[in-house]
N, C-alpha and C positions, 0 to 999 in steps of 0.2 A: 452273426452280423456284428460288427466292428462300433465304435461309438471312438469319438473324438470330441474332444473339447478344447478353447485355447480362452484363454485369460487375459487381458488388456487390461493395465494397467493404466490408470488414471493422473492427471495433478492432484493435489492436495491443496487446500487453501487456508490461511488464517488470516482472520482479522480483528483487531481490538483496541481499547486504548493500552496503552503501550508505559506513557508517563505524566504525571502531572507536576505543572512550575518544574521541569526537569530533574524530577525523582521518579526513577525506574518502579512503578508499580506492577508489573506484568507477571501472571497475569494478575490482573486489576479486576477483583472483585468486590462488587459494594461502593464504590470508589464514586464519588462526585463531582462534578465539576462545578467551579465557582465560577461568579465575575470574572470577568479581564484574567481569567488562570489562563496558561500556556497548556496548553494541550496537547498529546503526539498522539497518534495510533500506527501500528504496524501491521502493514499487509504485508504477507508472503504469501506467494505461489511456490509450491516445491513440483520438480518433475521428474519424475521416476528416470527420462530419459530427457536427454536435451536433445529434441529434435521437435517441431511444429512448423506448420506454415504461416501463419502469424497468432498473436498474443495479445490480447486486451484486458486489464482489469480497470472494474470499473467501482469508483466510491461514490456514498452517499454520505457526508457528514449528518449529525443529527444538528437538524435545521428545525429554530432560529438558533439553539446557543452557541453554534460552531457556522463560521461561514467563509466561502470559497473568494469572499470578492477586492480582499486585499491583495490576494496572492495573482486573481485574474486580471488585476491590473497593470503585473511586471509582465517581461518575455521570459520564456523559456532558461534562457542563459543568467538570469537573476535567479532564478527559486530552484534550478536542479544541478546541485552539486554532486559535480560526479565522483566518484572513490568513495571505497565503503565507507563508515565511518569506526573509530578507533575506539570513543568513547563517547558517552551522553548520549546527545538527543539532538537533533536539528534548529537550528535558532527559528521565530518565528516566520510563517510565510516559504517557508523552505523544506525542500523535499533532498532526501540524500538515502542512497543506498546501506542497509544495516551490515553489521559487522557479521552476518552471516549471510551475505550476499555472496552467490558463486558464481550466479548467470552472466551476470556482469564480465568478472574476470573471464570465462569461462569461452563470452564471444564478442565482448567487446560493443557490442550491441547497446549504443543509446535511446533509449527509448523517448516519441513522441510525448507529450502530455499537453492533454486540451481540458481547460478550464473551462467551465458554461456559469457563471455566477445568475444567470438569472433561474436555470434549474438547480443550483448546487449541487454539479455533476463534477467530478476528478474524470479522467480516463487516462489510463498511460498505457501506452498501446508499442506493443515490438510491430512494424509491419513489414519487414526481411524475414524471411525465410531463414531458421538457423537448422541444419543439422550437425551433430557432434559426432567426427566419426567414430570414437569413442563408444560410444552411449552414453556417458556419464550422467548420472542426476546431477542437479542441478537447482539453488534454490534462489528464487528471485525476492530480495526481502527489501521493503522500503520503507522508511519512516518520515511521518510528515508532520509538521507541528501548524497548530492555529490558536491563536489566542479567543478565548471563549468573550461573547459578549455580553451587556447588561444587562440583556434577558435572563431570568429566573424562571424556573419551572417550580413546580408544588414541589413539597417534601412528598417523599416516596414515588414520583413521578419518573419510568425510567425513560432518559435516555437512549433510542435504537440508532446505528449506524449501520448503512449496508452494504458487502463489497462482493460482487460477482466476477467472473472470467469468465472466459469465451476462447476457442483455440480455431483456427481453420481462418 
C-alpha cells in the first residue's frame, strides 16, 4: 500500500513595536513607551506564494496608551502613503508601506483600511483577488506611527498589542 503526503505552506506573520520618537529599535525588547512618545509598530505578512482570494490583517493597539482616534478622524488619502518608504519611520497618524514591502510592487494592489476608534480596531484588508502567475513570495510589510498618550501604566506593567490575518 502506497502513502502520500503534500505539505501547504502557510503565511508568516510579524508584529511589534518597530521605533520610538523615530529611532529604529527593532526588534524592541524591554523598550517603553512614554507620554506623547511617537510610536511605530511593524506588521508584515510574508507569503510563501502570492496568490489568495482575499487578505485582512487586523490590529489591536495597546489601549489607553496608544489610540486609533486621531488617525480615524482623516480619509483614507490623508494617513496612507503609498510607496515603500526609503528611510525612517512614518510621521504621526500615518500608515506607509516598509522598505521591505514586495506585495505592493509585486500587484499593485491598494489596500482598504477601516478605522473603528470606538473598538480601537486597524484592519487593512486586500479584497481583489490577486494571483501571481509566478508564484513568487511576497512580503506585505507596514508601518504605522501613533503618538502615545498621557496615560501612564505602573512600572513593570506590560504593554500587549495584537495583530491577526485571515485569507479567503
Amino acid at each position: 500500500m502506497a502513502t502520500a503526503s503534500i505539505q501547504l505552506e502557510i503565511g508568516a506573520q510579524t508584529f511589534g513595536l518597530y521605533a520610538t520618537d523615530g529611532v529604529v529599535c527593532y526588534p524592541c525588547i524591554g523598550e517603553q513607551i512614554e507620554p506623547n512618545e511617537n510610536t511605530t509598530y511593524l506588521l508584515q505578512y510574508t507569503l510563501p506564494f502570492s496568490a489568495f482570494p482575499r487578505l485582512k490583517l487586523t490590529v489591536w493597539p495597546p489601549f489607553p496608551v496608544l489610540q486609533l482616534n486621531e488617525m480615524a478622524l482623516k480619509n483614507q488619502t490623508e494617513y496612507l502613503l503609498l510607496g515603500p518608504m526609503q528611510s525612517g519611520v512614518p510621521d504621526v497618524d500615518t500608515i506607509r508601506f516598509g522598505m521591505n514591502d514586495t506585495f505592493f510592487q509585486l500587484s499593485g494592489q491598494v489596500p482598504t483600511i477601516l478605522i473603528d476608534s470606538a473598538s480601537q480596531i486597524m484592519q487593512i484588508s486586500w479584497s481583489n483577488s490577486f494571483q501571481d502567475p509566478l508564484q513568487r513570495a511576497s512580503t506585505n510589510q507596514i508601518l504605522f506611527t501613533l503618538k502615545a498618550t498621557q496615560s501612564r501604566v505602573g512600572d513593570g506593567v506590560r504593554l500587549v498589542a495584537f495583530a491577526q490575518q485571515s485569507e479567503g
